[in-house]
C-alpha positions as CSV (number, residue, x, y, z in Angstrom):
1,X,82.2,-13.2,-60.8
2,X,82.4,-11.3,-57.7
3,X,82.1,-7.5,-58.0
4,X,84.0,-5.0,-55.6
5,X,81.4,-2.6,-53.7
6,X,84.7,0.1,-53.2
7,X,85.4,-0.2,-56.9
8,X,81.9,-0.3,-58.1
9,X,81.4,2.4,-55.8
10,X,84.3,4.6,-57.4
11,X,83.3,3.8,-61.1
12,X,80.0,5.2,-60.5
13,X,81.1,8.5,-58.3
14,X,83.9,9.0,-61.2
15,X,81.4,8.7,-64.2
16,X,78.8,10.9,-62.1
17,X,81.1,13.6,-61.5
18,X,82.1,13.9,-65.6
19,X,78.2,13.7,-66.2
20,X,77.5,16.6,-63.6
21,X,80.3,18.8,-64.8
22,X,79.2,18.1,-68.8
23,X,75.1,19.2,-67.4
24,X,76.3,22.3,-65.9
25,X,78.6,23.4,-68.2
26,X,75.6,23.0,-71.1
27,X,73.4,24.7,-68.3
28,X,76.1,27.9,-67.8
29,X,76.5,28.5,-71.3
30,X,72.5,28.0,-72.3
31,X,70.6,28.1,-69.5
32,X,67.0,28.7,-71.2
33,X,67.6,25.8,-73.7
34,X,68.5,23.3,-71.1
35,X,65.8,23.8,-69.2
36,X,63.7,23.3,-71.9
37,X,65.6,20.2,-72.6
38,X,65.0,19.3,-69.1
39,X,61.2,19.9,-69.1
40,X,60.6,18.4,-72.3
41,X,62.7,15.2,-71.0
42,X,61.2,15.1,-67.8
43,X,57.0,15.0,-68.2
44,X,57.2,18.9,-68.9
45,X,58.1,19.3,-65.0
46,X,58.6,22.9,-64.7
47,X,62.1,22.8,-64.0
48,X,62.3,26.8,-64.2
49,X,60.7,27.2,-60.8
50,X,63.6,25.3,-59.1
51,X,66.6,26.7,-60.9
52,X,66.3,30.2,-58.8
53,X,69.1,32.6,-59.9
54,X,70.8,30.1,-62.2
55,X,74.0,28.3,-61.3
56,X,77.0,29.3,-59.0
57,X,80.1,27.8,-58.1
58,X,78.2,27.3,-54.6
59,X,75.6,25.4,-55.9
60,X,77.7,23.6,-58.4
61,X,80.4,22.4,-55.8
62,X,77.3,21.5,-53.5
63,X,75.2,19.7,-56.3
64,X,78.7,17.6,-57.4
65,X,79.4,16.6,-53.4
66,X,76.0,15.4,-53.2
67,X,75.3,13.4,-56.6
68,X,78.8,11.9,-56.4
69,X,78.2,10.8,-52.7
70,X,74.9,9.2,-54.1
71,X,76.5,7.7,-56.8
72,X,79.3,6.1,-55.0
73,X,76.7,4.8,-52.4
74,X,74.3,3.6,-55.5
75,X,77.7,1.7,-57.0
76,X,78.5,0.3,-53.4
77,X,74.7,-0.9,-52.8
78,X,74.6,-2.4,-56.2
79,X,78.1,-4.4,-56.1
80,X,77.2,-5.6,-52.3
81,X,73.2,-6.4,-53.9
82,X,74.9,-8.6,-57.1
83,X,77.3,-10.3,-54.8
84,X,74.1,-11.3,-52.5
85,X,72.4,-12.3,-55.5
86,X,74.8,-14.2,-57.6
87,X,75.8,-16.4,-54.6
């Protein structure tokens, strides 16, 4: 099976995107309990000192550009990776 790095690439910046939108819409509408969530998910990291004056569509629209950029890279790299691998 040979995957497509494009299409792989797509699937993951698609599936990002829904995820990001579904964490800051929890985050708008209870910000104190998801970063409690977050803390307790992530080794009690402190995420409070990082979340400065809560979220804006500035920092939302900048936060999805940048995940789903990652994330379409990530799918790319690992499509392009399996193809190397599998051959």
């Amino acid at each position: 099976m040979h995957l497509k790095p494009h299409g792989l690439g797509l699937a993951f910046a698609v599936l990002t995107a829904i995820g990001y939108g579904l964490c800051s819409l929890l985050y708008a509408l209870w910000p104190e309990q998801s970063l409690k969530f977050m803390n307790f998910t992530s080794h009690n990291f402190d995420f409070s000192l990082i979340a400065g004056d809560g979220l804006t569509w500035a920092s939302f629209f900048a936060g999805l550009v940048v995940w789903v950029i990652m994330a379409y890279i990530m799918g790319a790299l690992f499509a392009w990776l399996y193809n190397k691998f599998a051959e």
